[in-house]
C-alpha positions in Angstrom: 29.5 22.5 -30.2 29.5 19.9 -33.1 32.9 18.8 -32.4 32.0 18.0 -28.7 28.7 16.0 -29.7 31.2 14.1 -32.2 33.6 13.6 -28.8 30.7 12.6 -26.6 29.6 9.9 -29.6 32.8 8.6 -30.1 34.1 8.0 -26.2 32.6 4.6 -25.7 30.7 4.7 -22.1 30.8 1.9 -20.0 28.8 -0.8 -21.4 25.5 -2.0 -19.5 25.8 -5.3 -17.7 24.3 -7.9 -19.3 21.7 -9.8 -16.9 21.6 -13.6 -17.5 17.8 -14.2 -19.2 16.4 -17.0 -17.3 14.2 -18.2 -19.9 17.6 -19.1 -22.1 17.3 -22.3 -20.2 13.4 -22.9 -21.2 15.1 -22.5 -25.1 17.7 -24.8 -24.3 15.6 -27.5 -23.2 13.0 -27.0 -26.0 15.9 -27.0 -29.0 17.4 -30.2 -27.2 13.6 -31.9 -27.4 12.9 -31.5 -30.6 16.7 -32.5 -31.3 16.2 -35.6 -29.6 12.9 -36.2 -31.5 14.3 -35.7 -35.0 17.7 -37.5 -34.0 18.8 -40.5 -36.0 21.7 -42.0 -36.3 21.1 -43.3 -39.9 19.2 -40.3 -41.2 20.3 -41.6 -45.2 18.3 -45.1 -44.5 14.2 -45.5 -45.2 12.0 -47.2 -43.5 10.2 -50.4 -44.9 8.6 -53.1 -42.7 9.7 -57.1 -42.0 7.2 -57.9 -44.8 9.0 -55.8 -47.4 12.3 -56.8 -46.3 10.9 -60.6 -46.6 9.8 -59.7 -50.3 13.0 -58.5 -51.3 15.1 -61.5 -50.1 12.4 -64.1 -51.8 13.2 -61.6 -55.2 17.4 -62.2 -54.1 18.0 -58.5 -53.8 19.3 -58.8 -50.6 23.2 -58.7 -50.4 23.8 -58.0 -46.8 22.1 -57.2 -43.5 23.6 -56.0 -40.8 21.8 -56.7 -37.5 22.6 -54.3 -34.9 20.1 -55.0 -31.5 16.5 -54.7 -32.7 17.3 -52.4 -35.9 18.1 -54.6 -38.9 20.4 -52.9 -41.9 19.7 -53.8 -45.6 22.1 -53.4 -48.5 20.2 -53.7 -52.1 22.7 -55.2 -54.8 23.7 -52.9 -57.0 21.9 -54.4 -60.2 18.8 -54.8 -58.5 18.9 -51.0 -57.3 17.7 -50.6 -61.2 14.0 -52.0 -60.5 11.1 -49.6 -60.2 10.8 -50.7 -56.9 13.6 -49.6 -55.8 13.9 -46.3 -57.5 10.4 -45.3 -56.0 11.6 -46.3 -52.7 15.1 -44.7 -52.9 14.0 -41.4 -54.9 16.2 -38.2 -53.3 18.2 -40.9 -51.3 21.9 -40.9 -52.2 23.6 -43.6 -50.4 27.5 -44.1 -50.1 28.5 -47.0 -52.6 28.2 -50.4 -50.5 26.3 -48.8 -47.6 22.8 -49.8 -46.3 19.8 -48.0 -48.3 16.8 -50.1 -46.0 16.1 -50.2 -42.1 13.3 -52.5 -40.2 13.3 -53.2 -36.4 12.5 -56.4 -35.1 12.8 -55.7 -31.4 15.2 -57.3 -28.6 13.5 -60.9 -28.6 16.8 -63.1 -28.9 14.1 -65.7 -31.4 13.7 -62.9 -33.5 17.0 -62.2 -34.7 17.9 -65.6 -34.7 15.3 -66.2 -37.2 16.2 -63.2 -39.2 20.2 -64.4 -39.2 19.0 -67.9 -40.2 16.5 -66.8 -43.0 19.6 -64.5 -44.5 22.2 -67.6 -44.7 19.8 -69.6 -46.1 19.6 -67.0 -49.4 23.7 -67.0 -48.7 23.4 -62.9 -48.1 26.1 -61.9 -46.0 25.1 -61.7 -42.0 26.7 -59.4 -39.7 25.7 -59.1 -36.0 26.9 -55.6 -34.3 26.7 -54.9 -30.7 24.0 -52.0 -29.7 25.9 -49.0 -28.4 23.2 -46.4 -27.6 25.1 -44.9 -24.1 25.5 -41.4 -26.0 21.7 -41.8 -26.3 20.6 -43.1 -23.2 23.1 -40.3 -21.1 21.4 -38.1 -23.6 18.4 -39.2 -22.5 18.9 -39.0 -18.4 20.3 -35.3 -19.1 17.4 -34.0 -20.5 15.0 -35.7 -17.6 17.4 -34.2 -14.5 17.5 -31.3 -16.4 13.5 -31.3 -16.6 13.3 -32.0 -12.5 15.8 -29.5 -12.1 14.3 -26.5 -14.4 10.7 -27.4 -12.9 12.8 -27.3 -8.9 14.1 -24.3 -10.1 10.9 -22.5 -11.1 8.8 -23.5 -8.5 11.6 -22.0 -6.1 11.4 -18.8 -7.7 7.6 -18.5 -7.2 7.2 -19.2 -3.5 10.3 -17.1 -2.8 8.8 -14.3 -4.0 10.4 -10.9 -6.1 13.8 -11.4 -7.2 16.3 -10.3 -4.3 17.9 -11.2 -1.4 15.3 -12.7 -0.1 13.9 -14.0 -3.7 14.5 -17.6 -3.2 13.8 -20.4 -1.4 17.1 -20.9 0.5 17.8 -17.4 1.0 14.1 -16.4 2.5 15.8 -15.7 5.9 17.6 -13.2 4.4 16.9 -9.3 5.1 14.6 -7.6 2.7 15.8 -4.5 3.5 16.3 -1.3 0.7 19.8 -0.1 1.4 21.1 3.5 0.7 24.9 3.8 0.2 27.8 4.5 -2.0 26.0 8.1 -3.2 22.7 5.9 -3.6 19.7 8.0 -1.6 16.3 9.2 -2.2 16.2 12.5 -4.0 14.1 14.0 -0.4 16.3 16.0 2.1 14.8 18.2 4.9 14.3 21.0 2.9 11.3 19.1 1.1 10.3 18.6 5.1 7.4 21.4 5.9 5.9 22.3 8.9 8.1 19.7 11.2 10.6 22.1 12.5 10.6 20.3 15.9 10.9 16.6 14.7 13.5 17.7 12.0 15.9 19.3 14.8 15.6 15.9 16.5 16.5 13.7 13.4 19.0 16.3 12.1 21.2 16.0 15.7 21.4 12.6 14.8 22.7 12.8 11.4 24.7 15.5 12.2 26.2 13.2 14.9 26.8 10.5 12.4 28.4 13.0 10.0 30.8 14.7 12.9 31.2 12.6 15.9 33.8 14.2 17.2 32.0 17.3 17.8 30.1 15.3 20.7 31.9 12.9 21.7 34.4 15.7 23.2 31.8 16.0 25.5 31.4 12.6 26.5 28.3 12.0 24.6 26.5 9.0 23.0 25.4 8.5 19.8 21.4 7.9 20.3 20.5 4.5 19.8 17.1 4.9 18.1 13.9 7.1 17.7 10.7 6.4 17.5 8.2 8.8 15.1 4.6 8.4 16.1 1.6 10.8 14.9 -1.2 10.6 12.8 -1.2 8.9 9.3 -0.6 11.4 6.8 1.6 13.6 9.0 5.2 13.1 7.8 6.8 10.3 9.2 7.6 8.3 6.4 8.8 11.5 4.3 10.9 12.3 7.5 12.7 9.0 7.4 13.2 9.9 3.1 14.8 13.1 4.3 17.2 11.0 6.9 18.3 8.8 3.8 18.7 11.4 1.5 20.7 13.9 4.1 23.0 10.7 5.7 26.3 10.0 4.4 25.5 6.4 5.7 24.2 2.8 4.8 20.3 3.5 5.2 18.1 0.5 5.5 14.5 0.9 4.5 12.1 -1.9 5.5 8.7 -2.2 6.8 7.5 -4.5 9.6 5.5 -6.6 7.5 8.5 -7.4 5.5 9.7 -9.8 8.9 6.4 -11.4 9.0 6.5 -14.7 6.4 4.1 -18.2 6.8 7.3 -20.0 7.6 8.4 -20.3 11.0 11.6 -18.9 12.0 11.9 -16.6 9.4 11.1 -13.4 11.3 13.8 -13.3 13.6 16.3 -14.8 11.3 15.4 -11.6 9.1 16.2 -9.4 12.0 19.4 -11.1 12.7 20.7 -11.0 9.0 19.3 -7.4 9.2 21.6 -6.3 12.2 24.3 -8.2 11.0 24.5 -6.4 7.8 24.2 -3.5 9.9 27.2 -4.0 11.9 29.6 -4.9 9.1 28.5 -1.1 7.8 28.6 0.6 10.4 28.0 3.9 11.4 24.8 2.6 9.6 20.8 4.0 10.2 17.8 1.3 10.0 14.9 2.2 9.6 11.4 0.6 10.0 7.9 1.5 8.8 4.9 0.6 10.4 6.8 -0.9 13.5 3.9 -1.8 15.0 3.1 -4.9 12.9 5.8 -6.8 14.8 6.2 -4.9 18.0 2.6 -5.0 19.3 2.5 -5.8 23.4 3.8 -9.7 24.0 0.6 -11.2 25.5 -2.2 -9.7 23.8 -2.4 -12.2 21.3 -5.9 -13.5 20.4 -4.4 -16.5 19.7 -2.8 -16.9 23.0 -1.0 -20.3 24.6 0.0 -20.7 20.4 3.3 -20.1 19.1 3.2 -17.0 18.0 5.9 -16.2 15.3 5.5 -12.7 15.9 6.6 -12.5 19.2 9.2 -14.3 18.3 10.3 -11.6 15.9 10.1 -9.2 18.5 11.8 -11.2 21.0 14.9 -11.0 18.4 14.6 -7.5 17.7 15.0 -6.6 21.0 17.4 -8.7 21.8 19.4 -7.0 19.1 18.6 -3.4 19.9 19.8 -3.7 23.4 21.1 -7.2 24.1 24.2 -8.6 25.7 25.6 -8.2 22.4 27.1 -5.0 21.4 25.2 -2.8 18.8 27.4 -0.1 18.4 27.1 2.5 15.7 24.0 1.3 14.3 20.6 4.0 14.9 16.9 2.7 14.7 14.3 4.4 13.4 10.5 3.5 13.8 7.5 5.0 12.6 4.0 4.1 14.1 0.9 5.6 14.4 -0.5 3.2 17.1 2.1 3.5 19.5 -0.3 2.8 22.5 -0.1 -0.7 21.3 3.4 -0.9 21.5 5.5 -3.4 24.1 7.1 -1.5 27.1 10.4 -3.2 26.2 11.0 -1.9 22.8 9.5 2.0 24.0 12.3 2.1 26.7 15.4 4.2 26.9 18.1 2.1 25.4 16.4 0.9 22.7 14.6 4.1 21.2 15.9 6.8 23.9 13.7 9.4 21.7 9.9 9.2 21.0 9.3 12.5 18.2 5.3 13.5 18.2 4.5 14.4 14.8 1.5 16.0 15.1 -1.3 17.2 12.6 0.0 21.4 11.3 -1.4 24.2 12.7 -2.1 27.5 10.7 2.2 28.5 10.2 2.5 24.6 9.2 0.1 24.0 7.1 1.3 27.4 4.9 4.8 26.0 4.9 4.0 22.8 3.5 0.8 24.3 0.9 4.1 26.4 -0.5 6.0 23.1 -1.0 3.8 21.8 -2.8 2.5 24.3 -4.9 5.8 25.4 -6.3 5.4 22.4 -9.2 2.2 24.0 -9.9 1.5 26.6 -12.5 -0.8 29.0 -10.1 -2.4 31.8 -10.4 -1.2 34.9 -8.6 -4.1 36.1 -7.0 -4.2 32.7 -4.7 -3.7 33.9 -1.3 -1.5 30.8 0.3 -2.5 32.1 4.1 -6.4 31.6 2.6 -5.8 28.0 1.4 -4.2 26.9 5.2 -7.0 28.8 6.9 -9.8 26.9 5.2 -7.9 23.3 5.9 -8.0 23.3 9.9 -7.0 19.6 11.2 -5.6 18.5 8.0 -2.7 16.6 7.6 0.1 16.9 4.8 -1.0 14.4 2.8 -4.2 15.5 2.5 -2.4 18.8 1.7 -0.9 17.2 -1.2 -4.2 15.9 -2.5 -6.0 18.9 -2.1 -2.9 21.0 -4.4 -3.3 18.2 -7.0 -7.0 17.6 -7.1 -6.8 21.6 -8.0 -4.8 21.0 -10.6 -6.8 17.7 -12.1 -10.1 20.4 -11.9 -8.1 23.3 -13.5 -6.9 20.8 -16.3 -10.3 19.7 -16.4 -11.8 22.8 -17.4 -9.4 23.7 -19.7 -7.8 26.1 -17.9 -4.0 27.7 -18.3 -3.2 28.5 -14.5 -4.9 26.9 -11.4 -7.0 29.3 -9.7 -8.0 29.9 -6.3 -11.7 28.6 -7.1 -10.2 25.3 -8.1 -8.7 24.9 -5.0 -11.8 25.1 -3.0 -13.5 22.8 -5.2 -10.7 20.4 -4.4 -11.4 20.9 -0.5 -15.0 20.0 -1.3 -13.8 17.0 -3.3 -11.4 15.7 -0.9 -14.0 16.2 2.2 -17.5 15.7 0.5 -16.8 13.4 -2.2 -17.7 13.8 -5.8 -20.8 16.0 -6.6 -23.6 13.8 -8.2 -25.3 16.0 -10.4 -27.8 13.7 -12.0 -28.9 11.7 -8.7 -33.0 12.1 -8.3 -34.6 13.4 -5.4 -37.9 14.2 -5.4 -39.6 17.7 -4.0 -40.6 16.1 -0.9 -36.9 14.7 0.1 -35.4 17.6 -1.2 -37.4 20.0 1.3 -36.7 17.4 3.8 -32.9 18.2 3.3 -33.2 21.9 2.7 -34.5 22.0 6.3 -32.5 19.4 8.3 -29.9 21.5 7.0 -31.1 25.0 7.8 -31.5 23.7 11.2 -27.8 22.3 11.3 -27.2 26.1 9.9 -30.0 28.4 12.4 -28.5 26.4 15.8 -24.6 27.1 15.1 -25.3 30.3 14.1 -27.1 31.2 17.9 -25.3 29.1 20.0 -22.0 30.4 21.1 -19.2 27.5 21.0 -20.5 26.4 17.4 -18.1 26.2 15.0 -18.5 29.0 12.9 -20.7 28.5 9.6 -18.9 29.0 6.5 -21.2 27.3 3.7 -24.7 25.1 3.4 -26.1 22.9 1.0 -27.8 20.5 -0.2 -26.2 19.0 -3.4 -25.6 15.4 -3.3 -21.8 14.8 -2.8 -20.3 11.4 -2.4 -22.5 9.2 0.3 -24.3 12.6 1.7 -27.3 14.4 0.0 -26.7 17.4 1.8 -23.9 19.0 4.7 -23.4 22.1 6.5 -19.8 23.3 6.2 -18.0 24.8 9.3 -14.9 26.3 10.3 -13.9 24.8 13.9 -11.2 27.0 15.6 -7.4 25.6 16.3 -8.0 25.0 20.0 -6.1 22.4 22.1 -8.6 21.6 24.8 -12.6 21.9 24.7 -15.0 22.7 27.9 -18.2 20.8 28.7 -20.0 23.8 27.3 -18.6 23.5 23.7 -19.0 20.2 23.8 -23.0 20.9 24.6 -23.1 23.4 22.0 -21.6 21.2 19.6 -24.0 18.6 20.1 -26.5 20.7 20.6 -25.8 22.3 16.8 -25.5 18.5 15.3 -28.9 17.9 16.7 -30.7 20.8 15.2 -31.3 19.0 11.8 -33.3 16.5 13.4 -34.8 19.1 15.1 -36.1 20.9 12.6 -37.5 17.9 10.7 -39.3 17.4 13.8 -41.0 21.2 14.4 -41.8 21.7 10.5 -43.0 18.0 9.2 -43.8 16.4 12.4 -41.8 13.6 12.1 -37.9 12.8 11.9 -36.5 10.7 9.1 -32.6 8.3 8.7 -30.9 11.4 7.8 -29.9 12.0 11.0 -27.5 8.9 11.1 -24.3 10.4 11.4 -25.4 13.2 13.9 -26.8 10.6 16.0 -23.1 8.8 15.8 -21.2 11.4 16.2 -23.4 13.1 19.4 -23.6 9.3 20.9 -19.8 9.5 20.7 -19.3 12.9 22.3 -21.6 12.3 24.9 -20.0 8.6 26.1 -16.5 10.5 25.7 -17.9 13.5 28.2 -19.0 10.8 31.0 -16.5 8.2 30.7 -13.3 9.5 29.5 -13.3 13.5 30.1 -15.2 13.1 33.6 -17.3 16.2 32.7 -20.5 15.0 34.2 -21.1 16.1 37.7 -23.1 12.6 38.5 -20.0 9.8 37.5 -17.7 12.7 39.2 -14.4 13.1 38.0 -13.5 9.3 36.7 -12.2 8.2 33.6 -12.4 4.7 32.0 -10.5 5.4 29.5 -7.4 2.9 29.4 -4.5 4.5 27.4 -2.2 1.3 27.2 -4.8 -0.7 25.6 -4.2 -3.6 28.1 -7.9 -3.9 28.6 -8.2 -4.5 25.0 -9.1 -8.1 24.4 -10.7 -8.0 27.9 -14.1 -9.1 28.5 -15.1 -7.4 31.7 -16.0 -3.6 32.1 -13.9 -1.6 34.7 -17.0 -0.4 36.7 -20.1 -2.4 37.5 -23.7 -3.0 36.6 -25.2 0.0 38.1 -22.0 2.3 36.9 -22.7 0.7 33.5 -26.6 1.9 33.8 -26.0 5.6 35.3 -23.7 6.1 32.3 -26.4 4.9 30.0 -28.9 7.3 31.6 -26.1 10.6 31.9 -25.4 9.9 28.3 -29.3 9.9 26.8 -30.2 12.5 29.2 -27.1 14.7 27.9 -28.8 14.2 24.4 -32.1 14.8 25.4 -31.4 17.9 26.9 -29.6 19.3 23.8 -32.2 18.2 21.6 -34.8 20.1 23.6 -32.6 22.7 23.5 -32.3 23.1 19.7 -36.2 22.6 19.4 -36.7 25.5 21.5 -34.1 27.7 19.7 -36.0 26.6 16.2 -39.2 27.2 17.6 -38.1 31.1 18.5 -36.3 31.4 15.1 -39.5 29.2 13.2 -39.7 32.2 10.2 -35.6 32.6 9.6 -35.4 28.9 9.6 -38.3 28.8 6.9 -36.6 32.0 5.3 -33.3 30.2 5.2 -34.3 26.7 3.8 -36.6 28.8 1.8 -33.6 30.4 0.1 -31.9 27.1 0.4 -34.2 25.1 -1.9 -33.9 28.2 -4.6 -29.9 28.7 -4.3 -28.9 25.4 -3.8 -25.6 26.6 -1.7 -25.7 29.4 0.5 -22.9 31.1 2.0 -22.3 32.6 5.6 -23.1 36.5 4.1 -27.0 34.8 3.7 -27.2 34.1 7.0 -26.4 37.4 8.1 -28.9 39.2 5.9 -31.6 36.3 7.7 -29.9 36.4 11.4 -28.2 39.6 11.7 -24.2 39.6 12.9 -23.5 36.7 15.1 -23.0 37.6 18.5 -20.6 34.9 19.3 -17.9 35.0 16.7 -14.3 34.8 18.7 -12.5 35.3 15.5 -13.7 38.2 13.3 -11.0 38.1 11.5 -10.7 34.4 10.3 -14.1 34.8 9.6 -13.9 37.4 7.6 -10.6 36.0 5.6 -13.0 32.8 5.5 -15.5 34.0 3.0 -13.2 37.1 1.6 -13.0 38.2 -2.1 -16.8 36.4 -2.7 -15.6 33.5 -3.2 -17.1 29.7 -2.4 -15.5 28.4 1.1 -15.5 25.5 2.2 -14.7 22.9 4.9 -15.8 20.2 7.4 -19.2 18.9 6.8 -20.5 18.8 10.1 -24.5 17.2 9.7 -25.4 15.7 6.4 -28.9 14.5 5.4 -27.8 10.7 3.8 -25.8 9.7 7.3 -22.1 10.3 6.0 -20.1 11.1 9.1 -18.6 14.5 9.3 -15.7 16.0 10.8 -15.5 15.6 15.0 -14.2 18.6 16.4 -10.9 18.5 18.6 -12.0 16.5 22.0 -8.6 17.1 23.9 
């Protein structure tokens, strides 16, 4: 073992390359500066003025001058170089025997010398006249000021070009600032790091596969798929997918986003997406791939800013003129990832240009336990976690807020000094990631805090009796991020909702305004985010679902967004006011409705906020000492997994008392 550590020290690896330091030149110039200042080209001869040099001729210790443009040279005889004077003057100076030991300057008057030369023959000193030479100087001189204009060029260049790159300077900001992936470069994700996206994988995997063995379709007469188009949610994979393309691809892979084509400069978008395609081509087979497509592919003519050149739509113009121009495109695939594909232009969305659109939806229950296991495997976890439990209690949650959840466990598990995260962690980190931070040390008073303990009992008392509720799981009311108090529910994995759930749910959101108004006589702000959420369901029932028997089966809902900067409604006045009128009276009725089931359940709902205002959090087994089984519970048995092993579940606030907006149940 020691004589291979000696081999591995003595074979010399390749040696780093050395990057030229840019700030060598900034030395350069500085060095040559303060060269220039202390440059002399007489650096043995001092300095005296006219009036000394005067002196010294009247004494006759002048032997020569020599005058050479406005510098005059003085040579001391060599008897009077004895006189104190002198020896002042001329201590630590060693001049070469007959050379100058004084310099003045007279400047470049023409009278000047003249008198000089005149005065000097008169005392018979010997008088020579010397051309000036100073062009090593002066080219000296004009160096160091181009030099200056070009270093300052230089830097200013650097700085509105941006990061170092491609595109990193001034003249090459037309350039592609693409991330490319090739010669065994990739990202370290591949699809097995991909959870819960079996559907979208087996699309993108047929098209790396395809690039990888061609033959194997085009046997068959097949075409390689010119592009693909993710669109879901944010948080729901897309980006990772594309990672998992580049890291699985035996291809050039370029990684951009769509803002990265956007620049102040005119021109420069489309002359991005044509250096983009061209480096393309020369690599193909070759996979492109851009994020957030929609910042340059948004619908030509719905520009605010319309009749204007619009440099965006001038990028698109390009990109689709590339993707499917008269040009061929062969062997390079596009990949886009959006999650506002409904603003999207009709050109880029059809066949030909992305022949696949992949919906990556949120996980259900199987997805959501295949991704918590890929990320908990870096985590050191305690045993008894129940994996199935953790996905059960995060319905509607996407993979990112997966993630968060498994690593706000850990952060709470570190923070209390623990050795293993643990399953109670994990619901803390739901309440975290959902509530907000607890605020232990915010000051309520009784009064607001009985306020609270009732709206929320009555969020509690209505779900629990009215059928389509979502099923309680936890209440309370300690302060957590902008809410003083929430009701926690457990809303079932369904794909399309009635007109009765959507009464009972707006019916249960209404019952802790309901219950301020039986027990205190009067109704408080708490009730903001109800009131939002209700208004909202209530519109969508009348004028996008057609659930209400009066507008008749009409919707006004416009799915391309065309309508988006318009300023007219699509139905008239009196439309306008029946919908008003539907929607308030579909309110009204629920709110009734939740008085009178509060009114009939007056002493549970004082036993219950009762019990509330002692416990601070109560749990769904409280409820049924109070209430009794409820009679409406169309999953026992996620229920009963829900709140299994006493411990604290936890999920969607649904009605908090401070008007932070809960968690809308699935509309469609």
């Amino acid at each position: 073992m020691e004589n291979n550590d000696k081999l591995k020290k003595e074979v010399p690896g390749p040696r780093p390359k050395r990057t030229f330091n840019f700030y060598w030149i900034y030395g350069i110039i500085v060095v040559t500066i303060l060269a220039m200042g202390l440059f002399n080209f007489n650096t043995h001869l001092v300095r005296i003025d006219i009036s000394d040099y005067d002196k010294y001729l009247r004494d006759g210790d002048v032997q020569g001058i020599v005058v050479n443009g406005d510098a005059v040279l003085v040579t001391i005889r060599k008897d009077s170089l004895e006189k104190e004077v002198h020896k002042k003057r001329l201590a630590g100076v060693k001049p070469e025997a007959g050379a100058p030991q004084y310099t003045f300057y007279i400047g470049n008057t023409p009278q000047m010398q003249q008198q000089v030369v005149e005065e000097a023959r008169a005392k018979k000193v010997d008088v020579r006249i010397e051309p000036q030479n100073d062009m090593g100087k002066e080219l000296l001189y004009w160096l160091l000021f181009f030099g200056a204009i070009a270093l300052m060029w230089m830097f200013m260049m650097r700085r509105m070009g941006g990061p170092s790159g491609p595109g990193g300077q001034i003249f090459n900001i037309g350039k592609s600032r693409a991330q490319v992936f090739e010669g065994g470069k990739s990202t370290d994700v591949t699809f097995n790091d991909v959870a819960g996206l079996d559907e979208a994988k087996e699309e993108l995997q047929e098209i790396v596969d395809f690039l990888k063995t061609p033959k194997k379709y085009t046997d068959l007469g097949a075409k390689i798929p010119k592009g693909a188009l993710l669109v879901g949610p944010p948080g729901t994979g897309k980006t990772l997918l594309a990672k998992a393309i580049a890291g699985e691809a035996q291809v050039p892979f370029f990684s951009l986003s769509g803002s990265d084509f956007v620049e102040m400069f005119v021109g420069v978008g489309a002359s991005r997406v044509r250096d983009l395609f061209k480096q393309a081509k020369e690599k193909a087979p070759s996979i492109i791939f851009i994020d957030e497509i929609d910042a340059i592919g948004r619908a030509r003519g719905r520009s605010v800013n319309m009749g204007s050149n619009d440099e965006r739509e001038n990028t698109l113009n390009q990109l689709l003129t590339e993707m499917d121009g008269f040009g061929t495109n062969t062997g390079v695939i596009i990949l886009g990832a959006t999650n506002r594909a409904d603003v999207l232009d009709r050109a880029l969305l059809r066949p030909g240009r992305f022949d696949r659109q992949i919906f990556v939806d949120m996980p259900d229950l199987n997805e959501r336990i295949a991704i918590f296991k890929v990320h908990l495997k870096p985590l050191k976890m305690d045993i008894a976690v129940d994996v199935e439990f953790l996905a059960r209690q995060t319905p509607g949650f996407s993979g990112a807020d997966i993630a968060n959840i498994c690593n706000e466990a850990a952060l709470i598990a570190a923070r209390r000094k623990k050795h293993q995260v643990e399953k109670q962690d994990f619901l803390d980190a739901v309440d975290r990631v959902i509530g907000g931070l607890e605020k232990k040390n915010k000051i309520i008073t009784n009064e607001e805090k009985r306020a609270i303990a009732f709206h929320e009992a009555g969020h509690a008392t209505v779900s629990w009796l009215v059928e389509h509720a979502s099923p309680l799981v936890k209440v309370t009311i300690v302060p957590r991020g902008r809410s003083l108090g929430a009701a926690w529910y457990l809303p079932d994995e369904r794909h399309i909702t009635t007109r009765e759930q959507m009464e009972d749910e707006i019916c249960a959101a209404m019952g802790g305004r309901a219950a301020e108004d039986i027990m205190f006589g009067k109704v408080s702000t708490g009730a903001l985010s109800d009131l939002e959420k209700v208004t909202k369901q209530a519109y969508a029932m009348v004028t996008v679902y057609g659930l209400n028997e009066k507008i008749g089966n009409v919707s006004y809902y416009d799915s391309t967004g065309q309508n988006e900067y318009s300023f007219s409604k699509p139905y008239s006045d009196a439309t306008a006011l029946m919908i008003d009128q539907e929607v308030r009276g579909i309110v009204e009725r629920q709110y009734a409705r939740a008085k009178r089931i509060l009114t009939e359940n007056k002493d549970k709902l004082t036993s219950l906020a009762t019990q509330l205002l002692e416990k601070e959090v109560i749990f769904k087994e409280d409820l049924e000492k109070i209430f009794g089984n409820r009679p409406f519970s169309s999953n026992p048995e996620q229920l009963a997994s829900a709140t299994s092993n006493g411990s604290k579940p936890d999920l969607s606030p649904e009605g908090e008392a401070a008007g932070q907006s809960g968690q809308t149940p699935s509309e469609a």
